[in-house]
C-alpha positions as CSV (number, residue, x, y, z in Angstrom):
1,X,-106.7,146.2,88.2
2,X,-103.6,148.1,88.1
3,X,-102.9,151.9,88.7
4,X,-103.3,154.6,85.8
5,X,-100.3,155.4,84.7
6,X,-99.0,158.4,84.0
7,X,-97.9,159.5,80.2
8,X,-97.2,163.0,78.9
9,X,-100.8,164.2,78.3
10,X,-102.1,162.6,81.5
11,X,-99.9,164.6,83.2
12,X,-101.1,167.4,81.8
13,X,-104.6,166.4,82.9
14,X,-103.7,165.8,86.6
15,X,-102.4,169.3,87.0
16,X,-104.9,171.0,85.8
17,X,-107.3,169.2,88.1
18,X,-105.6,169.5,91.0
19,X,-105.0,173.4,90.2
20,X,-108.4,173.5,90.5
21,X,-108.8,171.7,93.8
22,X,-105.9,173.4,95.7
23,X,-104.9,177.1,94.5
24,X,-101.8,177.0,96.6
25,X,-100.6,173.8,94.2
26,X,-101.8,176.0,91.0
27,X,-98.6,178.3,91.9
28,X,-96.1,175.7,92.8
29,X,-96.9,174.5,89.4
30,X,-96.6,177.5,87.7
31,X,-93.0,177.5,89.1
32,X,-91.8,174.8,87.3
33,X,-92.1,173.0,83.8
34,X,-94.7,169.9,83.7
35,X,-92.3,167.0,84.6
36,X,-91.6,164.6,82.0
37,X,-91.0,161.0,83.0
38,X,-88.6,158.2,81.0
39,X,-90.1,155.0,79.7
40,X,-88.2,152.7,81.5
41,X,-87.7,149.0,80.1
42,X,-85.5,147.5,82.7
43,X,-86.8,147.0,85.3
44,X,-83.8,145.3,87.6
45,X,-81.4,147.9,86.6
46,X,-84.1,150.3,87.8
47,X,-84.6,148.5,91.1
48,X,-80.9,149.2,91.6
49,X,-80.9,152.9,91.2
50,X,-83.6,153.1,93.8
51,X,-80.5,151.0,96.0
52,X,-78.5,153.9,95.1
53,X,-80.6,156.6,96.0
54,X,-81.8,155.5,99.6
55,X,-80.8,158.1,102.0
56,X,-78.4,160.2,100.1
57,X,-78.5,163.3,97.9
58,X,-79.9,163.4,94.8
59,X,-76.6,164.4,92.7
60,X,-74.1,161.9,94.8
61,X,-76.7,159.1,93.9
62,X,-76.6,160.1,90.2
63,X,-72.4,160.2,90.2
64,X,-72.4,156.7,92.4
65,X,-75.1,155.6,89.7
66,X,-72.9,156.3,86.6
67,X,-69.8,155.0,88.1
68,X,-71.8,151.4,88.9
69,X,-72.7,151.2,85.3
70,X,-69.6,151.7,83.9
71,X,-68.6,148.6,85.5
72,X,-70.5,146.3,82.9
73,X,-70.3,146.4,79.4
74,X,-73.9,146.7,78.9
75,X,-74.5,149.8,80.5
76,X,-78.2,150.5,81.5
77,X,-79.0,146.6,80.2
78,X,-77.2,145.3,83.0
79,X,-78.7,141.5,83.9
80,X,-79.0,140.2,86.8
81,X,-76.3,137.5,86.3
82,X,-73.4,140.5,85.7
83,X,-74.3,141.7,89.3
84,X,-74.3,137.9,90.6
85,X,-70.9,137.4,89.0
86,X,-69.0,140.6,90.2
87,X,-66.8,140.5,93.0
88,X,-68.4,142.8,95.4
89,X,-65.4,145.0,96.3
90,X,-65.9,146.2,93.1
91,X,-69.3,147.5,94.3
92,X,-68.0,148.9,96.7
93,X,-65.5,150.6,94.9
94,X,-68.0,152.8,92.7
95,X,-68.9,154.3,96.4
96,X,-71.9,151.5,97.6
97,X,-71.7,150.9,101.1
98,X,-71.3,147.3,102.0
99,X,-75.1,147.0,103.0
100,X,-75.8,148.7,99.5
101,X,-73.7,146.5,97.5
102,X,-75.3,143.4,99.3
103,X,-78.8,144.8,98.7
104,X,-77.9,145.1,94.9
105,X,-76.8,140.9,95.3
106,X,-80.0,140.2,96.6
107,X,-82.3,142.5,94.0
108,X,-79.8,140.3,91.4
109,X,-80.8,136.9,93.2
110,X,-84.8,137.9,93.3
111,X,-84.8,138.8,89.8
112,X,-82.3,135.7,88.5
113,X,-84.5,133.2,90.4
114,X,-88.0,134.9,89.2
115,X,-88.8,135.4,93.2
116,X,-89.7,138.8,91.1
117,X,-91.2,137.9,88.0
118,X,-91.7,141.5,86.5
119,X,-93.6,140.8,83.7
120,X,-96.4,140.6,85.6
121,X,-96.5,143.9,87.0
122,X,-98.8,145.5,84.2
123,X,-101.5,143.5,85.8
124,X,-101.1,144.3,89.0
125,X,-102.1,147.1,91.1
126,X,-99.9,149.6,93.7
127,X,-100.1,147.8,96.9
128,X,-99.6,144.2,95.2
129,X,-96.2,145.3,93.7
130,X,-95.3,147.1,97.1
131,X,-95.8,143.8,99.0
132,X,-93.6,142.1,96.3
133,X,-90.7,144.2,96.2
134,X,-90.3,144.7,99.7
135,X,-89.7,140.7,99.9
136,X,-86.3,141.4,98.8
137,X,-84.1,142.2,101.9
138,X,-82.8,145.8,101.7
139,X,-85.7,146.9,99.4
140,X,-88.1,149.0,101.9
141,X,-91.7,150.8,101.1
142,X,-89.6,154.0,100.2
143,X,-87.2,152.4,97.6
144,X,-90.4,150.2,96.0
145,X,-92.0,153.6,95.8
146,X,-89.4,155.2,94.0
147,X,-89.8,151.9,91.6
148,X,-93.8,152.9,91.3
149,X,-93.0,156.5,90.4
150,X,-89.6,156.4,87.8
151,X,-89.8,153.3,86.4
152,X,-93.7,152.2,86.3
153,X,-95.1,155.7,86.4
154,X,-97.8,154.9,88.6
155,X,-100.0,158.1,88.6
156,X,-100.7,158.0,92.9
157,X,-97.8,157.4,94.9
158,X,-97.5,159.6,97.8
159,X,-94.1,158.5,99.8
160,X,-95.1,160.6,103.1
161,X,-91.4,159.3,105.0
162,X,-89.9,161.0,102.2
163,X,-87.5,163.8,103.7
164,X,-87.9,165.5,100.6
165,X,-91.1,165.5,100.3
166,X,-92.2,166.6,103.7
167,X,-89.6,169.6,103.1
168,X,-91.4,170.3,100.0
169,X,-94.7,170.1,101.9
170,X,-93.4,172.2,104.6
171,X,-92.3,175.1,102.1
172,X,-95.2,175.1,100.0
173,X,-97.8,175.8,102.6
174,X,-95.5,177.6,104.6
175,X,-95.6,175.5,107.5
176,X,-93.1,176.2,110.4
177,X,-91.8,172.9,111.1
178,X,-92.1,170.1,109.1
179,X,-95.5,168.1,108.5
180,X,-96.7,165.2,110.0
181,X,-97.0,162.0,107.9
182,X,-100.9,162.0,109.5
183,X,-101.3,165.6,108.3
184,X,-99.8,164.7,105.0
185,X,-101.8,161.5,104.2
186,X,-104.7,163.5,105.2
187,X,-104.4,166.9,103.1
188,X,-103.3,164.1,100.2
189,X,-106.6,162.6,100.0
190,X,-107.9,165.1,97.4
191,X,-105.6,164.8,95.3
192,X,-106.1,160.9,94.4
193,X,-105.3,159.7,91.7
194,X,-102.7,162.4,91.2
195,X,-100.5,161.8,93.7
196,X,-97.4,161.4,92.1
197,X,-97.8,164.6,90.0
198,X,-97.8,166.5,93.5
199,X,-95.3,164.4,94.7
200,X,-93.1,165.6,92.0
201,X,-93.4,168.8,92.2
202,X,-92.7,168.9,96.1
203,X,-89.3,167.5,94.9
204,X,-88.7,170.4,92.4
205,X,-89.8,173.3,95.3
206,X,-86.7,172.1,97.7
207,X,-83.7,171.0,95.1
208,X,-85.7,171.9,91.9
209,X,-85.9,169.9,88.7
210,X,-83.7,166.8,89.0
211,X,-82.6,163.7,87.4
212,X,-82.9,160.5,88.4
């Protein structure tokens, strides 16, 4: 059975139960407007802006992001085959590393040959898409989590290696250094299936709201 995901009203929902589990979450909340997250409908295209974003800031990723799209006609319906078919110093011209621009080849190949077959993901639960995913060389746990959270809204994804996350963690109960991944996963526990909501908003309290 897959995950719950997360629409507008649900969202509303989670925070209001996990303001009532953890006050110090009630005011990080308060900070900032309830998130609203896009319906997605592609889902390679989406897998490819995860690419972008590994390891990098936030508003570099968006700029490198826009620049790759504008290389095909169809924009945000980019197919597989139009990343198959371009040369790849074109890739890298857009600001992709060469192991970026290679990972984006092989997400096109995984997706082109149905290795990923993503119309079956509304039947499958978290861990089942993880293991999928991260079949494809150059997509790790982190960028198949940022494909649970954006694109499939999955309501309880917790990426603890996050930097970002552990930064937001860190600030929001004033720790002095950063949190362990341990610590984390533990203090996360009561806030299944919410996680994502939280994970959100740990975003928001180090760069604040953001697009992706």
């Amino acid at each position: 059975m897959s995950s719950l995901v997360l629409n507008d009203r649900r969202i509303i929902y989670g925070v209001n139960q996990l303001s009532s589990i953890d006050p110090i979450l009630k005011r990080l909340f308060n900070g900032f407007n309830i998130p609203k997250l896009k319906i997605e409908t592609n889902y390679f295209w989406s897998l490819c802006r995860s690419i972008i974003y590994q390891q990098i800031s936030g508003k570099a990723a968006k700029t490198i992001s826009n620049r790759f799209l504008a290389l095909f006609r169809s924009g945000t319906n980019i197919q597989p085959r139009e990343v198959l078919d371009i040369d790849i110093n074109s890739l890298y011209s857009v600001g992709l590393s060469r192991q970026k621009a290679s990972y984006m080849k092989n997400i096109a190949e995984a997706f082109g040959n149905k290795l990923i077959n993503d119309e079956n993901f509304i039947m499958m639960n978290d861990e089942e898409i993880l293991k999928q995913l991260t079949m494809i060389k150059g997509v790790g746990r982190w960028t198949a989590e940022m494909f649970l959270i954006f694109t499939l809204r999955r309501s309880d994804v917790f990426p603890v290696t996050d930097l970002g996350v552990q930064k937001g963690f860190q600030i929001v109960y004033s720790l002095d250094e950063l949190p362990t991944i341990d610590h984390m996963t533990e203090k996360a526990e009561k806030w299944k299936p919410y996680r994502t909501i939280v994970t959100l908003y740990l975003w928001y309290a180090v760069e604040g709201p953001f697009e992706w």
